[in-house]
Each structure stands twice: as C-alpha cells, then as structure tokens.
N, C-alpha and C positions, 0 to 999 in steps of 0.2 A: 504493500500500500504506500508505504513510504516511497519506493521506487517512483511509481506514478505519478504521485502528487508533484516531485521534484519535477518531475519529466515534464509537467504541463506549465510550469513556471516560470513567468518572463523573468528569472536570474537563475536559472537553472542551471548555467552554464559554473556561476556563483558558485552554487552551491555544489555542485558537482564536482567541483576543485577542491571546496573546504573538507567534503566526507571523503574525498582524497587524500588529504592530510597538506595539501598546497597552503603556503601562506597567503591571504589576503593583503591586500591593500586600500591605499585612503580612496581612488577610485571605487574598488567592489563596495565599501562599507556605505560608500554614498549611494550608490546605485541598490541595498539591499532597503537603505532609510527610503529611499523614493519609491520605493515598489511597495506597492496595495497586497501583494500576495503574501500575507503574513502565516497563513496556514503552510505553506509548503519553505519557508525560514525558520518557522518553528520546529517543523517536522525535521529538518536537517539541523537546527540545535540540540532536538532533544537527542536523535541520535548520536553523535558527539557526546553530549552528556552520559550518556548510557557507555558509551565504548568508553569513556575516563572511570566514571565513577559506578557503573552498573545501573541497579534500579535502589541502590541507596539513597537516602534522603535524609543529609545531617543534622543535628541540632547538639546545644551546650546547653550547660545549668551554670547559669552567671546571671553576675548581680552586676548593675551599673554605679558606679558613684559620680556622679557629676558637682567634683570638689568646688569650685565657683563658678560666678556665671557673668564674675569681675573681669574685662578683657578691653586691652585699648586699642584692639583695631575697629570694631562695630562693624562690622562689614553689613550692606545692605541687604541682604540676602538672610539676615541672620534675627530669629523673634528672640534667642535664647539671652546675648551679649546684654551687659547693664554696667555703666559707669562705677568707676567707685562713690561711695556716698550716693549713687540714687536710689529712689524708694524700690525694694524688692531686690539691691543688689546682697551679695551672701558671699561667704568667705567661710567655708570649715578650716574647724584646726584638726590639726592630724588626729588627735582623740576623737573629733568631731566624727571622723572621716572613721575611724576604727569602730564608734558606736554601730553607725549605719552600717556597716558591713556586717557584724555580731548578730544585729534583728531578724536576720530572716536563715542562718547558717544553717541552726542546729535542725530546721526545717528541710532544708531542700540540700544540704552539704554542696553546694555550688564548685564547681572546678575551675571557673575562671573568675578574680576580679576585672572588670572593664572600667579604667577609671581615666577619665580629659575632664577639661575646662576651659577657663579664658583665658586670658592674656592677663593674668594679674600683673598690675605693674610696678608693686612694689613689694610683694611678697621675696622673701631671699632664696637663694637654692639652697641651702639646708633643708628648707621649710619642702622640698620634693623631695629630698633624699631620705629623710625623716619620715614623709609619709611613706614611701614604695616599705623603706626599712620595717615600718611599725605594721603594715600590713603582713606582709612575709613572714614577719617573728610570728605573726599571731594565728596567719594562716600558712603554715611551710609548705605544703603539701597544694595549694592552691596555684594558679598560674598570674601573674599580676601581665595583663595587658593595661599600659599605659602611656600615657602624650603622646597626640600625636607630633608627625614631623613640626608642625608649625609651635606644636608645645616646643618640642628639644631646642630648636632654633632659636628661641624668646628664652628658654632657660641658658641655653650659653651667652646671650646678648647680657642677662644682668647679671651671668656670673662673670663674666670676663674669660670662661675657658673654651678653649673649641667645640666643635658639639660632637668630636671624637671623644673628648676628654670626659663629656656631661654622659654619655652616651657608657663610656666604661664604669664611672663612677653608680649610675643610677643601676647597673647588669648587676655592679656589685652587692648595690644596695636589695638587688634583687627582681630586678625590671626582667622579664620574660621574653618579651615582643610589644612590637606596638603597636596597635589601631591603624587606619587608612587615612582618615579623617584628613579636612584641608587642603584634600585637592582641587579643588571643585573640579576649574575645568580651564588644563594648561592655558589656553590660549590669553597671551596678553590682554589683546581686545577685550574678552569676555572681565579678564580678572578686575582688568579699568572700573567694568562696570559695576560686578557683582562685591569684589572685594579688593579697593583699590588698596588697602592698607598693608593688605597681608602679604606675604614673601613670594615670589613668582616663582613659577612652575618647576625652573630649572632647579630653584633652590631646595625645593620639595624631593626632586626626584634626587639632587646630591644628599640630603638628610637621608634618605631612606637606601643610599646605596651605600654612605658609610655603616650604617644598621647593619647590612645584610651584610660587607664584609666582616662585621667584627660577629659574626653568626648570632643578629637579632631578627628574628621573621617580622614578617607584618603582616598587614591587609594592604589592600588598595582602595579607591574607590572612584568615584565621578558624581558629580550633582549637577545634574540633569534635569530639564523642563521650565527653564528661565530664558536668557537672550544666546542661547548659543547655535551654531548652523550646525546640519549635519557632519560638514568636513571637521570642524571641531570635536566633534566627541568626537570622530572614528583616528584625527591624529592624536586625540590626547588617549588612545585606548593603543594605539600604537608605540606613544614613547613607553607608557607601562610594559608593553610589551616589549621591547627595546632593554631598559632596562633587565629586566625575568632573564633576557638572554643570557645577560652579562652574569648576574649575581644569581639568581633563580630563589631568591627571597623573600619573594611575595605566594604567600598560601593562599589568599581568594581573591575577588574580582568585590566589590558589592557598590552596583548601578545605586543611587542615592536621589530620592523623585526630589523636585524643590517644593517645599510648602508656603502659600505664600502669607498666611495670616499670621496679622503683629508683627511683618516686616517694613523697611523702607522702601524696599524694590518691590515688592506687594504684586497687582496682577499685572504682569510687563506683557503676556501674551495670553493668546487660548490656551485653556488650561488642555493639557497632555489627556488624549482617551483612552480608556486598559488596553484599548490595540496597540498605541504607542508605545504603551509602559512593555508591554510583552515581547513588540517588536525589538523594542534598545536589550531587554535582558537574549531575547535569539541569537542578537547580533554581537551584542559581546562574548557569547560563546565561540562564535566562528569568529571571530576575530581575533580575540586574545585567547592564541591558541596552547601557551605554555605556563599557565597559570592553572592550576588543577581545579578550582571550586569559584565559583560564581556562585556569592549569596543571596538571597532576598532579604531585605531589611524587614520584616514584617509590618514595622510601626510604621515605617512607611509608608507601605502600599499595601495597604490593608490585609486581612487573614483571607478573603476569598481569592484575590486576584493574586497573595503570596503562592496560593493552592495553585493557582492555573498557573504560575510560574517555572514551576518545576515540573511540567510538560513543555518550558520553551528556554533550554539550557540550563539553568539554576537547579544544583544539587544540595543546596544550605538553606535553610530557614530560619537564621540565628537561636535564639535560645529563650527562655523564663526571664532575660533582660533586667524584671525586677526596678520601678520606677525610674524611667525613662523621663526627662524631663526637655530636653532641648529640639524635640520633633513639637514634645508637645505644645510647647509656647508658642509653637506657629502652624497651632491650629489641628493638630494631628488626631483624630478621634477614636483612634486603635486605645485599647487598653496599656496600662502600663507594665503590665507584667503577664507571664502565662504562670500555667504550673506546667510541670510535667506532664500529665494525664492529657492534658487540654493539646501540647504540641504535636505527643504522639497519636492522636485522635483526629489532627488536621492533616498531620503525613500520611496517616492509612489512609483516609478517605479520596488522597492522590491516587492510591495505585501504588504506592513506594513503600521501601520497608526503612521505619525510623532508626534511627543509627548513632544513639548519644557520642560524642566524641568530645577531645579535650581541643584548647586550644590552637595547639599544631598538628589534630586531624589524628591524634593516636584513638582507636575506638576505646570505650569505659564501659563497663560491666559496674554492675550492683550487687551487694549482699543482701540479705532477705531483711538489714538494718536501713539499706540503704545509703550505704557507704561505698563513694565509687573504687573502681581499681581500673588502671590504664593496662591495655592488652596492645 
C-alpha cells in the first residue's frame, strides 16, 4: 500500500530517494512543504520511522523545573520571559528548586530532571553549579538535563570562563546533557524578528558542538509556525544535520509549534492547520536523516494530533513533564502533567508499543515497587 500511494505522488521521485536512504536537500525539503500530498510524505516518514526505530513508541518519567522566568533578552516570541522586579517575575533558590523536585518523586521515581530558565542577569555561576550539585547529591541515580545552549552561553558571559570551561565544570557538578531549546530558527532574518537579542544560530550550533565533543548529548529543536519561509526550516534542519555528521551528539529532533498568546509577536500569520503541523514532523524525518528520534512535544500540539504524529515520523512523545509552565503562558491548553497510565494508554491507542526509556534512549524496566532499572 505504501508502495502505491508513493507511486501516485507528485514528489514521488522525493521520496523514493529518501526510503533509498539518498540524502535530501534544501531544494527537495521545499518542494515536499509545497506539495498538498501529505498522505503519501507521511506514509514514506512513517516508514523510515519504523526501519530506525521499529513500531516502538518512546516516552520518560520527568519532572520539569523551570528555575526562573527572570531573562534579559525578552525575545518577542516568548509569553514565559519577565523582567527583574516585574509583577509575576520569580527566582528559586536552589532549596527552592530541591523542594519542587522532592513533591512528586516518591510518587512517580522520575529518571530525568529537565531543568532551563531565563537569562537571569544577575544571578552568579555558583548559584548553577550549586543547583545541578544539590540536585545530583539528592537524586544520584537521576539524569539532570539542563541549560540550554543559550543558558551555557549567558552563564560563561557572567562568569568570565569559556563555555568549554562552564560546560566541564557544570559535567562535574553533574550536568548529564542538555535540552534543544533556543534555536528557534537559524536564519538571521527570522532571528531579527522573533528574537533579536539572543545569540545567532552559529553561536548555538558552536555551544552544542563543544557539548558533544566533550561527550555531552543533547536534543535539538526548531520553532516553527511564526515568520519563517519554507527554505528556512529545511536549511536550519540541514545545518543540525550538518552538525550530527560531525559530532553525532544530538539524540532527537523535537519540531516546536509557536504559541502565540501573551506574546509580543502574537498572530504574525495564519495560524498552522494539523496538516501543516504533521507535514513539518514527515519532513523532518526524511530530512534529518542521522538523528535517531524525532519527538512530539505533546504540550505543544496537543494529545490527539501528538497520537497522529507518530504515524508521520515521530517515535517520542516526551514524558509525565510534570508542571510545564512556559508553553503554558502563551496560551497552551494541554495539561501540565501526565501520569504514567494516561501516556501509555495514548501510545496503545497509536498502534505502537510504549517503551519507557531514560534520557539517552537506554530502555527502563520497573519493579512491582516501581522502581526503575536501565537495561
């Protein structure tokens, strides 16, 4: 069936190179965004998906901390950012940061902390070496994902060290890997608009290639569905690829919708329809072809249209999250948390078999306590 469908498809040819195993280009990626044939793109992502990953369907038990929401770029794009001293701005101290983690443990035994923020701008680097530290001591056995590139960058700026040096110190302190977050989306052009403050692209993809040689993984990501043209996503899904070749440091892909409520940039366009959102996760399958796992964010793009995702490339659904706060400020109506029962319950009803895993993709088994063990 799959055969056919490709067959009758005005990018057939497209696609018939990528289930070849052919690398794409910024040409095909553009030519796959303009074509209306999303059923026969999908059909040649899911296949890909299935030949990487099988009929698995990932998911974690992680809690999010989202330490402040204190940042001096503001980028327009952004409902979460808040001045210092404005009404709603927040600032945990590391105790602060240790409680919340504690509340929900002995519940769910989570394997990952996920923990960014903003641009504090006057907080010291102690004050991050101290948290990753005091989290670790408290959870050893846990995985600390945290800052992303644009954090490390801002933390070597106020300490004065490289963000080689920030980058060993924080591993020490017990930093794991770290998030995708902050790329939005290479292109200068776009960044002018969306977030003129923050570090340009190049600087992003050097942050995360010093990570990966000093053997730190990451994510990646893209935020999508604001002012960008197709040849833009498919070169900024190409330098990530680009990169992978180099270092191969990047463990998933995760497409990122843009939300526009309680932003500055607010609605700049027609709003993206599930065809669209389905199409971009198809396409970064066959496109970025040496990156093992494309996620769905779920908070993102909601639990149904996560479900139809993972028939068009996407093998991750991230995870139990656990108060999610920075989608939510701009408007996000997904819950903030799952449980267990609830994710493996939306992967069945895929067609997929759920697949708890750890951070860097090792599978977890359970004791009848509930206590994970990595396999």
């Amino acid at each position: 069936m799959t055969e056919e469908i490709i067959d009758c498809s005005d990018v057939s040819d497209i696609l018939r190179r990528a289930l070849d195993g052919d690398r794409l280009d910024v040409d095909d990626g553009v030519r796959l965004f303009e074509s209306d044939d999303l059923h026969a793109i999908g059909a040649a992502a899911n296949e890909i998906r299935r030949k990487i990953n099988g009929n698995r369907t990932y998911y974690i038990v992680n809690r999010h901390i989202n330490y402040t929401d204190i940042c001096k770029n503001r980028c327009t794009f952004c409902a979460y950012s808040r001045s210092e001293g404005e009404n709603g701005a927040y600032m945990m101290s590391v105790q602060e940061a240790l409680d919340r983690a504690e509340q929900y443990y002995d519940q769910i035994r989570f394997t990952e902390l996920h923990v960014v923020g903003g641009l504090h701008p006057t907080m010291p680097f102690s004050y991050y070496i101290d948290l990753i530290r005091t989290l670790k001591s408290r959870f050893p056995s846990v995985h600390i994902q945290a800052f992303t590139a644009v954090e490390i960058a801002h933390i070597a700026d106020i300490s004065g060290l490289s963000v080689r040096d920030v980058l060993a110190s924080l591993k020490d302190a017990g930093l794991g890997s770290l998030p995708g977050g902050g790329a939005e989306v290479f292109s200068p052009r776009v960044r002018e608009v969306v977030c003129p403050e923050k570090m340009s692209g190049e600087k992003w993809l050097s942050v995360m290639r010093k990570a990966h040689n000093m053997g730190i993984k990451s994510n990646s990501t893209m935020l999508y569905g604001h002012v960008e043209t197709y040849s833009e996503r498919v070169e900024h899904m190409i330098a990530l690829r680009d990169l992978q070749d180099e270092t191969g440091g990047f463990m998933t892909f995760i497409p990122l919708k843009y939300h526009p409520g309680n932003t500055r940039l607010g609605e700049i366009s027609a709003s993206m329809s599930a065809q669209d959102d389905l199409k971009l996760y198809a396409i970064s399958r066959l496109m970025i072809d040496n990156i093992p796992h494309i996620k769905v964010f779920w908070i993102m793009l909601g639990l149904k249209l996560a479900q139809v995702a993972l028939s068009y490339g996407a093998d991750d659904i991230d995870g139990t999250v656990i108060e999610e706060k920075i989608t939510h400020r701009a408007g996000a109506t997904t819950p903030q948390a799952l449980t267990v029962s609830q994710l493996v319950t939306i992967i069945e009803e895929t067609g997929t078999i759920p697949t708890e895993r750890d951070t860097i993709y090792n599978e977890v088994t359970r004791d009848e306590a509930g206590l994970p063990a990595i396999s």
